[in-house]
N, C-alpha and C positions, 0 to 999 in steps of 0.2 A: 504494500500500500504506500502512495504518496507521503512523505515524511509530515507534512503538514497535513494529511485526514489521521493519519495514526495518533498525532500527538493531538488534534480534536475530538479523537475515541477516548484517547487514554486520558484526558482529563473533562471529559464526558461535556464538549465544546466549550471551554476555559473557566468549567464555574468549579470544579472543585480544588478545595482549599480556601474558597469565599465564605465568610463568614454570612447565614440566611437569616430567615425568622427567628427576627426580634424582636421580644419584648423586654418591656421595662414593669420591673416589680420594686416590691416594698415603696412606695412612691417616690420612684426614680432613683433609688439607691443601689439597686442590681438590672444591670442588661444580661437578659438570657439571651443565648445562641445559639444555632445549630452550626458546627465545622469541622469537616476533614484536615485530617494532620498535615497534606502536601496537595501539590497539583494532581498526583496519581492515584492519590488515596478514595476510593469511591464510599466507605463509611463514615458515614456524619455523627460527630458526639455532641454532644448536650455540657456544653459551657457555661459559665454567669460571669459578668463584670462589675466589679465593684467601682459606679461612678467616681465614688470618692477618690477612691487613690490610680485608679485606672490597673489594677490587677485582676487578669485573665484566672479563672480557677478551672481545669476539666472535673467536671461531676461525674458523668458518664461516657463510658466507651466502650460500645456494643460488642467489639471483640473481646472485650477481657468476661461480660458479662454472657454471651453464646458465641465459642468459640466455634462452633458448627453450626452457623444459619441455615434455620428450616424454610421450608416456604412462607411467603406472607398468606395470612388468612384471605378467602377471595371476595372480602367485603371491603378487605383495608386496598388491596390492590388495585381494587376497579375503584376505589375513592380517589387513589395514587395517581391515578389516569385521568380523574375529572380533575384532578387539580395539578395534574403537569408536573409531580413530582417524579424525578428518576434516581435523586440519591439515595445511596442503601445504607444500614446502619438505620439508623435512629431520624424516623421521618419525620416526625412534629412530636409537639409535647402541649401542656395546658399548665396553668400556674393556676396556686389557691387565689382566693380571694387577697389575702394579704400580700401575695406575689415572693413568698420566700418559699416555698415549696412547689416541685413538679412532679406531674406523671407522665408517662410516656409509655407507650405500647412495643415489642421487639420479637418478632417472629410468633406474633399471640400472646405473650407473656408479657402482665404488667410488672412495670417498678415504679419506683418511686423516688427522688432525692429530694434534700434542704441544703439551702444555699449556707455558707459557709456560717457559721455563730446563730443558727437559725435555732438552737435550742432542744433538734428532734435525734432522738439515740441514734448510733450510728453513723459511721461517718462517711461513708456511703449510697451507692444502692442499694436500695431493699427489696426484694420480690414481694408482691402485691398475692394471696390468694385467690384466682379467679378462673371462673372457668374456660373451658378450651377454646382458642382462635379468638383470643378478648383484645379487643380495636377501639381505638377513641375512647380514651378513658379521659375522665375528668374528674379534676378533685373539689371537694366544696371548698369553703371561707377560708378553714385554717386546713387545710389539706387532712385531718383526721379520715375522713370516707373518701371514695373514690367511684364514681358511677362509669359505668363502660358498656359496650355491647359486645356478647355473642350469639352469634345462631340467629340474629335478627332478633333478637329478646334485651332486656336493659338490664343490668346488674345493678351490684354495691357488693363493693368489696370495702370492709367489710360488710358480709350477710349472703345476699343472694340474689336471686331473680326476683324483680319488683315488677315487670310488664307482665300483663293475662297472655297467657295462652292461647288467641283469638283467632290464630290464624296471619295477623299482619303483621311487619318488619315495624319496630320500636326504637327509636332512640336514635336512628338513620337519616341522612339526605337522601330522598329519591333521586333517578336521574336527572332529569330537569332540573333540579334544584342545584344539583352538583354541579353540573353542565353547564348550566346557561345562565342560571339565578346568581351565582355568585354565592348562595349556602351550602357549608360543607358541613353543617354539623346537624344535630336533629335532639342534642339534650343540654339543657343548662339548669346550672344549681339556684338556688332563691338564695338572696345575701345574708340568711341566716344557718346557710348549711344543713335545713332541714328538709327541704321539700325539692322537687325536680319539675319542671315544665319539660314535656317528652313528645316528640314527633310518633304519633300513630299513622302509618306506610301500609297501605290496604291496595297490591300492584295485579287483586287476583283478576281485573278486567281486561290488562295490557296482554298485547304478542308477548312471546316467550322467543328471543332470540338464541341460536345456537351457534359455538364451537365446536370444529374438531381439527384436530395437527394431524396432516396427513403423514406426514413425517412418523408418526408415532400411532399406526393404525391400532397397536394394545389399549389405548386410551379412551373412557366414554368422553363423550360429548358433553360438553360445558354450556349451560343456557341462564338466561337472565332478560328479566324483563323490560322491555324498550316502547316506549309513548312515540307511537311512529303520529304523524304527521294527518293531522285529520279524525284519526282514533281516540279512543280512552287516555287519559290521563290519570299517574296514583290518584286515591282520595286521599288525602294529607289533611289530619287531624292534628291538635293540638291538643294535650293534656296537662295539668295539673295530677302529680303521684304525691300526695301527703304521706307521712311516717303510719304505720296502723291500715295501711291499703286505701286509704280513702283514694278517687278520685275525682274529679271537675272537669267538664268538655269547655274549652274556651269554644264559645257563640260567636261567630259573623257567619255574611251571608258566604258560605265558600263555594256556591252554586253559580255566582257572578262574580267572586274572586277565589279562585283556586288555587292559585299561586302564594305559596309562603315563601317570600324574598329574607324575609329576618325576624327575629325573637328574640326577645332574654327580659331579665328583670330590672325594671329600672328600681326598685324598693322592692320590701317584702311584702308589700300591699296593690303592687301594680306591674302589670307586664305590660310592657310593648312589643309588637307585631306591625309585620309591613306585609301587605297582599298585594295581588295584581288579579285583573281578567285577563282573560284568554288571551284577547287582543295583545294587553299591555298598555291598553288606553289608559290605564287608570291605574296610579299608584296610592294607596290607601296607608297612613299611619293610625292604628287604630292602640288603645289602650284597654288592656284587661283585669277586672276583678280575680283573681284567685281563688277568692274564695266562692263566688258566685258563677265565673265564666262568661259574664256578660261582658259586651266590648261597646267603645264610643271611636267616633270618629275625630281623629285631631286633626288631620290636613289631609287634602286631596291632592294629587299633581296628575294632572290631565292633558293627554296630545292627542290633534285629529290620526296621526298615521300610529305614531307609539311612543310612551315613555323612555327614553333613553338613561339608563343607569346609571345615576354619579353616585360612586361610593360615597359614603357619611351619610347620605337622605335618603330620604326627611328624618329631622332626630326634632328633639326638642331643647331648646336651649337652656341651659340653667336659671334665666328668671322667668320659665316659661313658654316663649315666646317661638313658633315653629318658623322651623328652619327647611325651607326644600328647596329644590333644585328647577329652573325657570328657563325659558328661552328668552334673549331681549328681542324685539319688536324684528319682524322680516326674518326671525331666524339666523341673527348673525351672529349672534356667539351665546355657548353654553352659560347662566349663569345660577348666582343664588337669590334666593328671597327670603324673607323675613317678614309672620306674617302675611305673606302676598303682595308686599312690596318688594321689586329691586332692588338688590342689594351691590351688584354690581354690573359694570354697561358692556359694550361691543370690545373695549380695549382688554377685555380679562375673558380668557377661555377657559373654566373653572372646569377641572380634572377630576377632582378630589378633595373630601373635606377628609383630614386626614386626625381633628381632634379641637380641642381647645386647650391654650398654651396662654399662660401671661393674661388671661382675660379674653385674650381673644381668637379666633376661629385662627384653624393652621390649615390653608388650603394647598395645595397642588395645583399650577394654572399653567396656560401658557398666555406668554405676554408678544412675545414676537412670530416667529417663525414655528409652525405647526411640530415643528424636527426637535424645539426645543421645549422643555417645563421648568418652569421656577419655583421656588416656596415661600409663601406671604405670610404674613398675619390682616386680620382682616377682621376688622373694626365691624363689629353686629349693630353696630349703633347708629356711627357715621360712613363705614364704607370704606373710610381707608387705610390705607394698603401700605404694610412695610415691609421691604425685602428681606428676607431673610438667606437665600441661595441665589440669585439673579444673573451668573453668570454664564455662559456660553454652555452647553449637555441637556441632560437630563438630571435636577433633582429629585430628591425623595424626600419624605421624613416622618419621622416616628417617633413620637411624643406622650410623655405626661405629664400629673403635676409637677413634677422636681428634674425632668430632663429633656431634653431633646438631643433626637439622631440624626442628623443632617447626612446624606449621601449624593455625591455628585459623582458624575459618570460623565467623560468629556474624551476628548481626540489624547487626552494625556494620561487617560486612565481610571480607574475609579477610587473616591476619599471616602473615607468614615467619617464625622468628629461626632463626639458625644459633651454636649455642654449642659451643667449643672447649673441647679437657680445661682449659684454662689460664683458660678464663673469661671469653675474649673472644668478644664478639656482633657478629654482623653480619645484615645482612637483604638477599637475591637481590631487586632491581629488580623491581617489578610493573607493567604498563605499559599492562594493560588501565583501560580508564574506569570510570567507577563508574556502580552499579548503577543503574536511573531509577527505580525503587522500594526505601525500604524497608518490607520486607512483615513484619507479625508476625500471621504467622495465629495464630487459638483452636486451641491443639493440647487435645487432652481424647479419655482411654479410656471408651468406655463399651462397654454389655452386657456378661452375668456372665463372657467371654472378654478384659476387657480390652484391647477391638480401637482401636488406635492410630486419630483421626482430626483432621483440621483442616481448619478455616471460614475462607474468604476472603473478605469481604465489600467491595462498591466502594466506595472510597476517600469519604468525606463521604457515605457512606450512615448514615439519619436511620432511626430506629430509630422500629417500626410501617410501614413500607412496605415490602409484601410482593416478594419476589425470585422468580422461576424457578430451580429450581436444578440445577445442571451437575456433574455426578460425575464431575470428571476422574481417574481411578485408572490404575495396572498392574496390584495384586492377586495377581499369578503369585510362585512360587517366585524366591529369590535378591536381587531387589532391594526396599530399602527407598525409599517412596516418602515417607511424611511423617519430616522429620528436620530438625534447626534448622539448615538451610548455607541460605544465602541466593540463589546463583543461582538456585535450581528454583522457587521462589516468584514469578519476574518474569513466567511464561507465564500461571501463575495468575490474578495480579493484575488483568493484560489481561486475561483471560476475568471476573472480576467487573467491571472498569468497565465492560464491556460490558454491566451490568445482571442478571449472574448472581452469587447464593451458589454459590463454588464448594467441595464437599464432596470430600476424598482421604480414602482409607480404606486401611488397609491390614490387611486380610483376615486371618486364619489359612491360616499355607501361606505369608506372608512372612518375612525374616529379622528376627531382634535382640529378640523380646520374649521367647523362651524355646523349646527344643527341642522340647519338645510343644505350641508352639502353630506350629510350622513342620510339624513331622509329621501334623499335621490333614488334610493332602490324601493323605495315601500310598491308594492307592486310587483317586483320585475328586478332580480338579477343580472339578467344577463346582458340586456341592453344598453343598460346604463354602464358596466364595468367593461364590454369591449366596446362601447365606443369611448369611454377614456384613455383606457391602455393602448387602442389605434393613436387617437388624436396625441396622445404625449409622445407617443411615440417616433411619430413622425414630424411635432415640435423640435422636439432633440435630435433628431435626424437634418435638420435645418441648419441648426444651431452648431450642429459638431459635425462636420463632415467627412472625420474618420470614421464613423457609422456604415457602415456597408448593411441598406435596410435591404438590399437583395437577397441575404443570410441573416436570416433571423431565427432564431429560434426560443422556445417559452418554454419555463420548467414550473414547477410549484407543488404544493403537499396541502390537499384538503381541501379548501377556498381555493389555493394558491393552484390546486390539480384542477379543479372544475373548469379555471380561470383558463389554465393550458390547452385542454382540451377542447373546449369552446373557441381557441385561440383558432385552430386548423382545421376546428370542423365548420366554420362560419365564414372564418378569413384567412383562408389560404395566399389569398394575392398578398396579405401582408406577413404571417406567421409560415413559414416552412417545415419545423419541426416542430415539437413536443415531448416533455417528459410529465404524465401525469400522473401524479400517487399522491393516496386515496383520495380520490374525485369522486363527491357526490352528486353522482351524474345521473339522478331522476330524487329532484325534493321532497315527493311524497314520499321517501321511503325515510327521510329524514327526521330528526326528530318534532316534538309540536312545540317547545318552548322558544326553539329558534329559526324555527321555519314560519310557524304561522303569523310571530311578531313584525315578520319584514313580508311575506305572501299572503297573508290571511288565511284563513281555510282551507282546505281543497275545495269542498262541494260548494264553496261560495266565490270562488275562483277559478274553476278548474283549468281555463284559458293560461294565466299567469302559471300553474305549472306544470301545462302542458309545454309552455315558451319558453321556460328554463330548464328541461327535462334535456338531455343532452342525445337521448336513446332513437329518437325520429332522425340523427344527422348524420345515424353513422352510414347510409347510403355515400356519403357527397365525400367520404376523408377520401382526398386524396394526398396528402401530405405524412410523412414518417411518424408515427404513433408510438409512443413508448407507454404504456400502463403498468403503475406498482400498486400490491395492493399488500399492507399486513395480512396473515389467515386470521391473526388474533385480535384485529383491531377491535372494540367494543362501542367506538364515537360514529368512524364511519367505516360500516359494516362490509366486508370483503363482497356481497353482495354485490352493490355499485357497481364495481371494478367488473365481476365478470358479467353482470347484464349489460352492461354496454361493452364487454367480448362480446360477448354472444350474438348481438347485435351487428356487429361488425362482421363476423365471421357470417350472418347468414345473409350481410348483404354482398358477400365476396368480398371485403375490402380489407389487403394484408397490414397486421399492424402485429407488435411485439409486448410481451405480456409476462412479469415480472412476479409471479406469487412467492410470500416470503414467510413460512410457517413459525408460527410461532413469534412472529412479531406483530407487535400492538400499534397504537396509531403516534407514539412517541418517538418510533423508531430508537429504543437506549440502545448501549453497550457496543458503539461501534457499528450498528445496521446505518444507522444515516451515513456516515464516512463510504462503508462498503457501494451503498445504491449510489452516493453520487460520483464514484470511479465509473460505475458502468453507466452511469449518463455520460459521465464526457467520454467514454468510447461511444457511444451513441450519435452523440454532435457532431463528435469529427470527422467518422462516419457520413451521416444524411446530409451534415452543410458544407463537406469537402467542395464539392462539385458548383458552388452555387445554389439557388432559390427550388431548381428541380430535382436536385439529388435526392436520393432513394437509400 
């Protein structure tokens, strides 16, 4: 392999040894972390930082605690897949209420640690007794009990099984929830450590989707249930479990809002809940008795096409006062309200409400260019606004009362600092390698949409020598693909020294450059996403005229695969080749929380996706076809991949077809390096020859 994909596998592409998920306990006196010892190291331990003095302590380290890792249970793994987790060792953890104690789950088996002088015996981990395949554990106030799930049922360790026997998964995110909502959890404790609010998961209405690794024909079939696109969706309950068995059904209407987006307990006397409809038209803050399970409405947030999700909203502000998330006037930038007032105008792209710091809101925005984010303080009162990170990348930040974790990611790398009310700084240990490029691609908006795009060109390329060029994109809803952070650029760089101009684009129908340039797709995929990637593409083709647009070719993975393939089955005069893996290539079979928020329906639209279904075009391919599909993917079902083979093949039209057993929609451990060796023998290959090569 390539020296540069090998060292991408081997440090599972430049994140391990980066210190992750952080939080801040004991209020803001310890930063918890998760980090592998090196760049090659693929196990993540469970560390604490003492703000005060800035000393790193390791608490936990999965090899000393299972020195033979067993499999993951297969609830924690398909959670591991809705939330894009690929490190091993020690995947997340939960802090008590007071934030000196955690749990954490490891190949099924709970433990537990206390942060340094925390009080609790042992100086150690301790094993938790619980029963078999026990995932997502959480501990109450002072970490004393520990609630978890196995078998789809709710524990306490100590004790035992607290969820009936009913038939339904307990204590769980269903898919949609995991997938598309943004919730990944399904129990939290009450601030008194006594009682649990618990997700009731009743999925017996849904398809029942299946695995099998043909590779390993001794093996049954693996199945799990999927809310395809038009069907049934889980019925998702919420419960109140008191001590003594009692329990309480929290009351809304879940028949016109079925979607639970979030939960927990604001006091011991009132829960808050966020819901959605079908659509997504409506995002609902609603507040719950406990003791009764009746609920009130506290804010609405309402769109003609759909709700767009800004983490933090709607919350409620500490003198009361609701906080949600607003478009300003024409749709030109994402903002806040207060109340149902604006809180902020067209010059602020609000991200993220990431907390409340010093008094006032800690947002995530962009102020300039769509590639970059800042982090403000932001005055709930008057509106304004003080920098807190404002320089050239991407910031982040992570905050409580007594800390804040500032992270900046730029063309020179990425920083930590951790600053204390008192004004001391420290910086959490980063232990990964650096990067083997630094890449500054040409970022530049062009056509009258303003569509974000950047040129990568190979390193000591000599300007008049014409390039092939490579559209590596996503293009889909939710993620932004061109943005100033410096890992995502090192896959690119390889694709140009390999003698391509590689062109990203990111479409209308992506996040960060304004609400109506994200609502462009409601209706219709595929329209709106190749006529931008044509129009920029041929912008830039203007613009740089080492562009050889008679060699083109388009790669992509998921959105990014759909995008591909749509590329050469619509627009061959402009796209030549194709590398598509896993392209969901007929929407109905897609899921319903993020298919029908941007299509609507099926049976109410069946037109819309019949026009984005890809399986009517495979007559017309005439251009080189390459399709990857995981056998194991669980997001977008190997299915896809072969009904539109099949497709192909019964319309005569030759194309090549990449099945990879036993890999998921993540591509870990080195499968992404491996496929995109055999895409660039692919390209160089079909785009030797020019625009008609084979």
């Amino acid at each position: 392999m390539d020296a540069l994909l090998r060292l991408s596998a081997d440090t599972a592409r430049f994140t391990r040894g980066a210190p992750r998920a952080f939080t801040f306990g004991d209020d803001g006196g310890l930063l918890w972390f998760l980090r592998s010892t090196n760049p090659t190291d693929a196990f993540d331990s469970l560390w604490v930082l003492d703000t005060a003095t800035g000393t790193e302590t390791l608490l936990a380290d999965p090899r000393e605690l299972c020195p033979e890792p067993g499999p993951l249970p297969a609830a924690e793994r398909r959670l591991r897949e809705r939330t894009r987790l690929v490190a091993a060792g020690i995947g997340s953890y939960a802090l008590s209420g007071d934030g000196r104690h955690a749990v954490f789950a490891l190949y099924g088996r709970l433990y537990a640690v206390s942060s340094p002088g925390a009080g609790r015996s042992g100086a150690g981990p301790r094993e938790l007794p619980a029963a078999d395949g026990a995932f997502d554990p959480r501990p109450n106030a002072d970490g004393t009990r520990t609630a978890y799930v196995s078998a789809d049922a709710l524990h306490l360790a100590p004790g035992g099984r607290i969820s009936p026997a009913d038939g339904a998964r307990w204590g769980v995110a269903e898919f949609a929830a995991a997938e598309e909502l943004g919730r990944a959890r399904g129990h939290w404790w009450s601030p008194d450590g006594r009682t649990l609010l618990a997700a009731r998961v009743d999925e017996s209405a849904l398809q029942r989707r299946y695995f099998t690794d043909p590779a390993h024909p001794e093996l049954p079939a693996e199945d799990f249930a999927y809310p395809e696109a038009g069907g049934p969706n889980a019925d998702v309950q919420l419960w109140v479990l008191r001590p003594g068995g009692t329990r309480v059904r929290l009351d809304w209407d879940a028949e016109a809002h079925p979607y639970v987006c979030d939960a927990g307990w604001e006091s011991a006397d009132e829960i808050l809940l966020t819901v959605q409809d079908r659509l997504q038209r409506n995002l609902l803050l609603l507040c719950a008795d406990p003791a009764t399970g009746r609920t009130r409405e506290l804010s609405r947030t309402t769109h003609p096409r759909w709700v767009d999700p800004l983490p933090g909203t709607p919350a409620r502000l500490p003198d009361g006062r609701m906080l949600t998330a607003a478009d300003t006037p024409g749709g030109a930038a994402r903002a806040l309200a207060v109340d149902g007032a604006l809180l902020t105008g067209d010059a602020v792209q609000v991200r993220r409400v990431a907390g409340v710091h010093e008094g006032r809101l800690l947002i995530e925005a962009g102020l300039r260019d769509p590639s970059e984010q800042q982090v403000l303080l932001l005055d709930p009162d008057t509106g304004e606004l003080t920098p807190l990170a404002d320089g050239p990348g991407v910031h982040t930040a992570t905050a409580s009362a007594g800390a804040l974790l500032l992270t900046s990611a730029d063309a020179g790398g990425v920083r930590r600092t951790v600053r204390t009310a008192d004004g001391r700084e420290s910086t959490p240990a980063d232990l990964s390698g650096p990067l083997p490029h630094r890449v500054v691609p040409l970022l530049e908006r062009v056509t009258e949409h303003g569509v974000p795009t950047a040129l990568v060109l190979p390193r000591g390329h000599l300007p008049g020598r014409r390039l092939p060029v490579l559209v590596d994109a996503y293009g889909g809803p939710g993620y932004q693909d061109v943005a100033a952070e410096p890992r995502r650029w090192q896959a690119k760089q390889w694709w140009a020294d390999q003698g391509f101009a590689v062109v990203t684009v990111d479409n209308r129908g992506t996040p960060y450059v304004s609400p109506a340039f994200t609502h462009a797709v409601h209706r219709g995929f595929s329209e709106v996403t190749l006529e931008d990637q044509v129009a920029a593409l041929r912008a830039l083709g203007a613009r740089h005229r080492d562009l050889d647009l008679g060699r083109v070719g388009v790669r992509g993975w998921s959105y990014g695969g759909y995008l591909s393939a749509l590329a050469v089955l619509r627009r061959p005069d402009v796209f030549h080749a194709a590398s598509a893996g896993a392209a969901p290539t007929d929407f109905r079979h897609y899921d319903t929380a993020y298919t029908e928020r941007y299509l609507g329906l099926p049976r109410d639209a069946p037109e819309v996706y019949e026009r984005d279904s890809l399986l009517a075009d495979a007559a017309r391919l005439t251009r080189p076809l390459l399709l990857t599909t995981g056998l194991a993917d669980d997001n977008v079902h190997p299915s896809h991949t072969l009904r539109l083979s099949r497709a192909l093949t019964d319309a005569g039209r030759p194309h090549r077809l990449l099945a990879l057993p036993g890999v998921t929609h993540m591509t870990p451990d080195g499968t992404r390096e491996k496929v995109m060796a055999l895409e660039l023998e692919f390209f160089r290959e079909v785009l030797a020859g020019g625009p008609a090569a084979r």
